[in-house]
C-alpha positions in Angstrom: 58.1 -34.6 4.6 58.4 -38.5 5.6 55.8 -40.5 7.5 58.0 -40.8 10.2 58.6 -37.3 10.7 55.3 -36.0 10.3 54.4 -38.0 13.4 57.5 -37.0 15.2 55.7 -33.8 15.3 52.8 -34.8 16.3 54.0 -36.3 19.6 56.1 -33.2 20.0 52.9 -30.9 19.3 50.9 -33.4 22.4 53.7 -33.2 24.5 53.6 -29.6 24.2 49.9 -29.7 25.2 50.4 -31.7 28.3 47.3 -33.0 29.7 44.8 -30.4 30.7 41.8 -32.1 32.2 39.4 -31.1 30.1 41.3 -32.8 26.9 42.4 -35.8 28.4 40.1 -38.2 26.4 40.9 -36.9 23.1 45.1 -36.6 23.9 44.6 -40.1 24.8 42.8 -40.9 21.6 45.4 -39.1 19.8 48.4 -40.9 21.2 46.8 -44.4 20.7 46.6 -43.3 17.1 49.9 -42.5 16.9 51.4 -45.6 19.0 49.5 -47.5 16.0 50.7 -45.9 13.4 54.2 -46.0 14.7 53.8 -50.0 14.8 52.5 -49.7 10.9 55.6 -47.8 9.7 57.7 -50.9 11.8 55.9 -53.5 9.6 54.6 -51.1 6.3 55.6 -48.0 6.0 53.3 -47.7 2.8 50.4 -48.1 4.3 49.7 -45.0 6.3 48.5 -41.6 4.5 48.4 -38.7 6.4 45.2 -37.6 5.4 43.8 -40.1 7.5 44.5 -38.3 11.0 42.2 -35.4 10.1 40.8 -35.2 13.5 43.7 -33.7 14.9 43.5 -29.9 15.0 46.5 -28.3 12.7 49.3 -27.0 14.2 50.6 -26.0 10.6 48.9 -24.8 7.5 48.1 -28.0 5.8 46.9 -28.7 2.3 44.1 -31.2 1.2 46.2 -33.9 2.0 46.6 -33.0 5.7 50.7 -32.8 5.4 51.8 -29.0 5.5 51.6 -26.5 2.7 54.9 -24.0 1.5 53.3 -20.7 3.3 55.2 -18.0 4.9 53.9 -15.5 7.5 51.0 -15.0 9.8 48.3 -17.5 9.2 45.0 -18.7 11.3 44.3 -22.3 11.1 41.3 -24.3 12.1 41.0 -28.3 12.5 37.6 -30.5 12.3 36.9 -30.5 16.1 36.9 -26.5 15.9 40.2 -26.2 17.6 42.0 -22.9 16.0 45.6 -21.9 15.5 46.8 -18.5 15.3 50.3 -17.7 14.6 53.4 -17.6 12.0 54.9 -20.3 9.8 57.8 -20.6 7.8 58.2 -21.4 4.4 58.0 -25.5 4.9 54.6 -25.0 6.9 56.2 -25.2 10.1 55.0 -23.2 13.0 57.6 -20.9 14.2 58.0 -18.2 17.0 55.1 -17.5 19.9 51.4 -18.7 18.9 47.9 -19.7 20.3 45.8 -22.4 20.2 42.5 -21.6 20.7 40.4 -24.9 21.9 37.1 -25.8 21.0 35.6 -25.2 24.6 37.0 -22.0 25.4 40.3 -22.7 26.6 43.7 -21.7 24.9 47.4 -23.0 24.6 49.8 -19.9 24.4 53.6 -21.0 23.4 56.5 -20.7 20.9 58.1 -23.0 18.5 61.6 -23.2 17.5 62.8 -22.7 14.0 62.5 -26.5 13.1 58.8 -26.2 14.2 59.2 -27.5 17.6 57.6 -26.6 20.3 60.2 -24.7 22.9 60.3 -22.0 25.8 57.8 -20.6 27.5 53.9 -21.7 27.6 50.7 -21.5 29.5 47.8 -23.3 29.3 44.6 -21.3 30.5 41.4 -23.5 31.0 37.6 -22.0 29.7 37.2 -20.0 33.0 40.4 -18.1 31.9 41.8 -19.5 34.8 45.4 -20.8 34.7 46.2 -24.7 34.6 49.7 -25.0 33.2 52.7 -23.0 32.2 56.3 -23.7 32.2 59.1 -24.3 29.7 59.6 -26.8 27.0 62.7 -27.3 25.0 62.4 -29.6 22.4 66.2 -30.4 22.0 66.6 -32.1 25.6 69.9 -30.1 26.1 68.2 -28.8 29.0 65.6 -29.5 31.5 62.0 -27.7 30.8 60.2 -26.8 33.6 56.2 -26.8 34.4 53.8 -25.2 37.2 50.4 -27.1 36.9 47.2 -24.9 39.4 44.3 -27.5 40.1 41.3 -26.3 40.2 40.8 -27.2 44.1 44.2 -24.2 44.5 47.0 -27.0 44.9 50.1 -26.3 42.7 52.7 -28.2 41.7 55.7 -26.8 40.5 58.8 -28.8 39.1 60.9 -30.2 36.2 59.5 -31.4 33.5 60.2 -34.5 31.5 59.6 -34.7 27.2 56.2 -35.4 28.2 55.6 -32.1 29.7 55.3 -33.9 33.3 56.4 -32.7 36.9 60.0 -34.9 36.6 62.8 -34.8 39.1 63.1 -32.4 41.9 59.6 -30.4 42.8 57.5 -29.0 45.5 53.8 -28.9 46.1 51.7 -26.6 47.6 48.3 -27.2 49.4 45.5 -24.7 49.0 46.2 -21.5 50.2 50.3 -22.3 49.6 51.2 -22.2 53.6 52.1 -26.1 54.0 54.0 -27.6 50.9 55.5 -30.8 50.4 59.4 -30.5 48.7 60.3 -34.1 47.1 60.8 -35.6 43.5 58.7 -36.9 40.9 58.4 -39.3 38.5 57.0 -38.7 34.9 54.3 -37.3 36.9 53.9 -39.3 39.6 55.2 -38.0 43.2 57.7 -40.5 44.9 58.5 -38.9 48.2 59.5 -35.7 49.8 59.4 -33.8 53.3 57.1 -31.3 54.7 57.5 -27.8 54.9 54.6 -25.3 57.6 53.9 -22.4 60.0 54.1 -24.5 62.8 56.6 -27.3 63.9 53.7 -30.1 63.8 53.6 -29.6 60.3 57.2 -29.7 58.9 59.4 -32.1 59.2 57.1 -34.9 57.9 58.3 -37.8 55.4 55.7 -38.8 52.5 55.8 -41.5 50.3 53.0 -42.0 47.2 51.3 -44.9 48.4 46.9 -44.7 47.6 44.5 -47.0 48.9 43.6 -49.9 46.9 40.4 -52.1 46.9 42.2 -54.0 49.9 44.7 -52.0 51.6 44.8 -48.2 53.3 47.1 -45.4 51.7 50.7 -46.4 52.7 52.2 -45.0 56.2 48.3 -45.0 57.5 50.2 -43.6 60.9 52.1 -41.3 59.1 49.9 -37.8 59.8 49.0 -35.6 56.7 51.1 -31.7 57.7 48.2 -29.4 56.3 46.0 -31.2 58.8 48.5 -31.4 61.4 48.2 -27.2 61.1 44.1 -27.2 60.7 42.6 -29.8 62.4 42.7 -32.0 65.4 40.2 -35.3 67.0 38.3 -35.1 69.8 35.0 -36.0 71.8 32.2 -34.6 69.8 30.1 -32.6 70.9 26.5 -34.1 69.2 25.1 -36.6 71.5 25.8 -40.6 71.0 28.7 -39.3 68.0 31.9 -40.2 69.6 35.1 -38.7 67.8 34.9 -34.9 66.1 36.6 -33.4 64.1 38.0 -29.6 65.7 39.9 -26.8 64.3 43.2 -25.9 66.0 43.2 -22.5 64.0 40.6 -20.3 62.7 39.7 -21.3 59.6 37.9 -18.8 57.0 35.3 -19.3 54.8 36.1 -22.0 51.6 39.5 -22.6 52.8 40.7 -26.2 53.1 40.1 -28.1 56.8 40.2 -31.9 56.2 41.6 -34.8 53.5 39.5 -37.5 53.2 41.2 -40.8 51.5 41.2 -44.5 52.5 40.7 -47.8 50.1 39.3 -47.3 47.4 36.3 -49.8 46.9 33.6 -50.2 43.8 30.5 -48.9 44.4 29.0 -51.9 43.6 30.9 -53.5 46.7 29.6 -50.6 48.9 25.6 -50.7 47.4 25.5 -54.8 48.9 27.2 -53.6 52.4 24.8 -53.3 55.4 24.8 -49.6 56.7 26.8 -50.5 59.5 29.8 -51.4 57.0 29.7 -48.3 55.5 30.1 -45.7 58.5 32.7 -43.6 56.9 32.3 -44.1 52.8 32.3 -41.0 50.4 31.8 -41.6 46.6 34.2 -39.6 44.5 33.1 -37.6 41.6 32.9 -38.3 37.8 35.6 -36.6 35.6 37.6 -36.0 39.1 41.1 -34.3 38.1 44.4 -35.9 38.0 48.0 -35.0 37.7 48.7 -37.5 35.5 46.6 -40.2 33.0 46.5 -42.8 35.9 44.8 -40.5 38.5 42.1 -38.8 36.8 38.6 -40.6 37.9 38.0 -43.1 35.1 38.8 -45.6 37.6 37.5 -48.7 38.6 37.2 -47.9 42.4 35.4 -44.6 43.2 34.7 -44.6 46.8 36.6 -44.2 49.3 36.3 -46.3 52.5 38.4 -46.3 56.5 36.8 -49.5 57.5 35.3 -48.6 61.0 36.1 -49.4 64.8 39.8 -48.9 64.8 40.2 -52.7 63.9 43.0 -54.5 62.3 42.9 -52.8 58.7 42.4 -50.0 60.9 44.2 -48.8 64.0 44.9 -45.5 64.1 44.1 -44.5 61.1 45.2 -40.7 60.6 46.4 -40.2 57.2 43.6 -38.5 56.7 40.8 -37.3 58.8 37.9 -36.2 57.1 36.1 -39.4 58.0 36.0 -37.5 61.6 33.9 -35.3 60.4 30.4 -35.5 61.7 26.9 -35.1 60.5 25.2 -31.5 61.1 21.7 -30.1 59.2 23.7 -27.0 60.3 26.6 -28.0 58.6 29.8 -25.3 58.6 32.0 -27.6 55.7 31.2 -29.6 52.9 32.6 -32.1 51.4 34.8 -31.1 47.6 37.2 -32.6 45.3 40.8 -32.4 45.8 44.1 -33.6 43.9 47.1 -34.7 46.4 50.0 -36.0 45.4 50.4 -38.7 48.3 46.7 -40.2 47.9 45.6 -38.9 44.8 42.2 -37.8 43.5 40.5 -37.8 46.4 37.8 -35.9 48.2 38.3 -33.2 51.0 36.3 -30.9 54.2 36.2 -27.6 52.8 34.8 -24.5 55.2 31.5 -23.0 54.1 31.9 -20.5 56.7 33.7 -19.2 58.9 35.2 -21.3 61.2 37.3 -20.5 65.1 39.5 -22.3 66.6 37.8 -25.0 68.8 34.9 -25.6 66.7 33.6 -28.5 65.9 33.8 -29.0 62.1 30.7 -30.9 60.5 29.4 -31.5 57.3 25.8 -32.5 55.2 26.0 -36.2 54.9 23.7 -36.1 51.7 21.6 -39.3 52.5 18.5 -39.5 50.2 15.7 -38.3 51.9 13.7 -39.8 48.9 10.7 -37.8 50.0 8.2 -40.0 48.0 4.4 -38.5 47.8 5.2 -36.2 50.4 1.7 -33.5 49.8 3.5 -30.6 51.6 7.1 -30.4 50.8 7.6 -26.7 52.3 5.8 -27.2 55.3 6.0 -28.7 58.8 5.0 -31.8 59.8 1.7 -31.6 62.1 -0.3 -34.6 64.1 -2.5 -35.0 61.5 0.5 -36.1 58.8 1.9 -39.0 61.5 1.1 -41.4 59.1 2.5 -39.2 56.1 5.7 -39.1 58.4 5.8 -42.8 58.3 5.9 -43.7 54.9 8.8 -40.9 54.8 10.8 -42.4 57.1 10.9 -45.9 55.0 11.9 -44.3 51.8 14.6 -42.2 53.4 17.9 -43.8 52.0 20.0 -43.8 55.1 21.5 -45.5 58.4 18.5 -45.9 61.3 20.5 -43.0 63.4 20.5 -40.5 60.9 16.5 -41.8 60.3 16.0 -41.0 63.8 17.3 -37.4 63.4 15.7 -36.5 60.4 12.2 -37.4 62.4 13.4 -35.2 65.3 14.4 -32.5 63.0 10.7 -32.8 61.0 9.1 -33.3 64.3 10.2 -30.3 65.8 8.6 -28.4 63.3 11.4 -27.9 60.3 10.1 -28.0 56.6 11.7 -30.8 54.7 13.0 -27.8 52.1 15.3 -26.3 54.7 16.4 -30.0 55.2 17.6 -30.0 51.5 19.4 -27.0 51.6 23.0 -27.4 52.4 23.4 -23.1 53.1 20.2 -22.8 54.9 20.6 -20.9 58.5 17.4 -23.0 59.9 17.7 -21.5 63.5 17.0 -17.4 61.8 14.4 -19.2 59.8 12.4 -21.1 62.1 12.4 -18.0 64.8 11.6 -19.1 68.1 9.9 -22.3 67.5 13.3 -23.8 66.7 13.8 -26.3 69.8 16.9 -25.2 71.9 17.8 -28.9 72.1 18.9 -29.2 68.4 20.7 -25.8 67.9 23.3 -28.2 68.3 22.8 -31.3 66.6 
C-alpha cells in the first residue's frame, strides 16, 4: 500500500468517527498529523514511515510496521491508547462488513465497511454511559448523501445530512429538549445557517433564525428576534421578591428537570468580568470547562467563557429577548438551576432547567452561587445567635458577592438558618427550620 493511500484511510476511518465529545482532543491531534504528513508527501514523499503514527488505534490488522498485514477473517485488534477493534478483514488487511470499536473510556463506534475497507452505511456512536450520541449513514463513495442524528447530552437532537466529514450538511431540523419546539433549516459542515420554527402553540412557530453568537463586543444576532421554546415556556414580568424588578414566569406547567430558560449574550473573558465592579456584572454566568459542541469551533476551549446582557436596557441593550435566562432571579429556595446546553443559533451556552416541579404562573428562580467564603466560621451547622454578631461580621466581608445579595444572606442567617442549608441547592429550608422559619422570607 502507498503512503498516500494509507492516509486516505485514515481520514476516511476519522471521518467515520465524527467528533464525539469526549474524543475531540485526540481527533484533533490526529488530523493535524495527518494535514502534516499530507504537506511531507507534497514536498518528500520518502520521508514518512508509517510506523511513526502508532498512536492511532488500528482499524486493520497491522504488522510491526504499522501498515496492514494479509489476514482473512474475524480478528480483535488493539492500538497503544487501549482503543480495541473487533470485526472481519479481508485478505489485504482491510476491514470489511459491520464492526466495533471499542474506546478506551467505555464508549464504542458500531459501523460497516465496504469491500475496499471504507467505512459505509449505517453507524452509531454510543458514549461511556451507554447512552446514544451519533448514528446515521456514511457512504464513502459520495454517490449519495449520508445522513447523521447527533443526541447532546442536555436532550437536543439534530438530525440531517451529512457531509464527508460526517457533519449535519444541507437540509436538517433540530429539536429542543423534550422534542416539542424544533427549528427546520440548513446547515453548513456543521454549522446551522438559518431555518424557521416549528411548536404547540402559534407563539412559537413561525419564527426566522439565523446563527449569529455573541462575541466579546456584540449580542447574539436578531437580539429582538424571540427564542420559540421560550416563547412556549416562559414569559417576563414584575417579580415577586421585594426591590427585584423583572421575573422570570412560566406560561405552562413545567415538570421537574425539563428545560425553562436559554441563557446567552456576549461572550466576555473572565478576566474582563474578575476587574468589573459588581454593578457591571448584574446578569454574568461563567460557562463550563469541556462544554459540548456540535462542531470543533463550538466546544468550550474558547477564549470567552462567560456570558454577559449588559444591564439597564441601554444601547447594547434594548430589549434584549433572545434569550431570557438573565430574568431569572435569585431564590435560597430556588425551583431551577442553571445547566449546560448546546443550541444551534447561540451555541454552547448555558440554560434554566426545573428542579421541580413548576405551574403555570410561578415565578421561576434559581441559586446564584456567590461564594459565601465562610472563613473561620466555629459553627458551620448552626444558627447564628447574639453572641456570634461579631462572628457574623467578619462573614459578611469574605462573602464573594454584590452588597444586596450580602444583605440577604445576613437576613437569612439572622433569622435563624444554618449556613449548611444555605449551601445546599435541594434543601426545603421552610420543612427544616419548622416554625421558627420567619413568614417574611418564605418568599424571598
Amino acid at each position: 500500500m502507498d503512503r498516500r493511500s494509507w492516509i486516505e484511510r485514515r481520514w476516511q476511518a476519522l471521518a467515520a468517527v465524527g467528533n464525539p465529545a469526549w474524543m475531540l482532543g485526540y481527533i484533533r491531534a490526529r488530523r493535524r498529523r495527518l494535514m502534516m504528513l499530507e504537506q511531507e508527501l507534497g514536498s518528500d514523499a520518502s520521508s514518512y514511515d508509517a510506523s511513526d503514527d502508532n498512536s492511532e488505534s488500528s482499524e486493520g490488522l497491522m504488522d510491526e510496521d504499522s501498515e496492514p498485514s494479509s489476514a482473512e477473517g474475524a480478528v480483535s485488534s488493539t492500538g497503544s491508547r487501549g482503543d480495541h477493534w473487533e470485526g472481519e478483514y479481508t485478505v489485504h488487511g482491510d476491514p470489511v462488513g459491520p464492526g466495533r470499536m471499542m474506546y478506551a473510556d467505555g464508549g464504542y463506534m458500531e459501523c460497516c465497511y465496504d469491500e475496499h475497507g471504507r467505512p459505509e452505511g449505517a453507524y452509531r456512536i454510543v458514549d461511556p454511559r451507554g447512552e446514544l450520541r451519533r448514528s446515521g449513514e456514511f457512504w464513502a463513495s459520495a454517490k449519495r448523501p449520508g445522513r447523521v442524528r447527533v443526541a447532546f447530552e442536555d436532550g437536543g437532537t439534530v438530525a440531517a445530512g451529512a457531509d464527508m466529514g460526517n457533519a449535519p450538511h444541507g437540509r436538517g431540523t433540530y429539536s429542543y429538549p423534550g422534542g416539542d419546539v424544533r427549528v427546520r433549516g440548513r446547515w453548513h459542515h456543521g454549522t446551522f445557517v438559518e431555518g424557521v420554527s416549528e411548536g404547540p402553540t402559534a407563539a412559537s412557530c413561525g419564527i426566522k433564525l439565523r446563527r449569529g453568537p455573541g462575541t466579546p463586543t456584540a449580542l447574539p444576532a436578531d437580539p429582538l428576534t424571540p427564542d420559540p421554546y421560550e416563547a412556549w415556556t416562559v414569559r417576563v414580568g414584575a417579580s415577586r421578591i421585594a426591590g427585584a424588578g423583572e421575573g422570570l414566569f412560566a406560561r405552562r406547567d413545567v415538570s421537574a428537570g425539563e428545560l425553562c430558560a436559554l441563557y446567552s449574550g456576549m461572550r466576555c473573558a473572565q478576566a474582563e468580568v474578575d476587574a468589573r465592579e459588581w454593578d457591571a456584572c448584574e446578569n454574568t454566568l461563567s460557562l463550563d470547562a469541556g462544554q459540548e459542541g456540535l462542531s470543533d469551533g463550538e466546544d468550550m476551549d474558547v477564549d470567552a467563557p462567560v456570558m454577559d446582557v449588559p444591564s439597564g436596557g441601554g444601547r447594547r441593550a434594548p430589549r434584549y429577548c433572545a434569550s431570557l435566562g438573565h430574568k431569572a432571579n435569585h431564590s435560597f429556595l430556588n425551583n431551577a438551576r442553571y445547566a449546560p446546553l448546546f443550541h444551534p443559533r447561540h451555541g454552547a451556552i448555558k440554560c434554566v432547567r426545573a428542579i421541580k416541579d413548576i405551574p403555570a404562573g410561578q415565578e421561576i428562580t434559581v441559586r446564584y452561587d456567590y461564594d459565601h467564603g465562610w472563613g473561620n466560621w466555629p459553627r458551620p451547622n448552626k444558627p447564628v445567635s447574639a453572641r456570634d454578631a461579631r462572628v457574623m461580621r467578619d462573614i459578611m466581608r469574605t462573602v464573594a458577592a454584590p452588597e444586596w445579595y450580602v444583605e440577604l444572606l445576613r437576613q437569612w442567617l439572622c433569622a435563624g438558618v444554618p449556613p449548611a442549608l444555605l449551601d445546599d441547592v435541594a434543601s426545603d429550608i421552610p420543612a427544616a427550620m419548622g416554625k421558627r422559619f420567619p413568614a417574611e422570607l418564605r418568599g424571598a
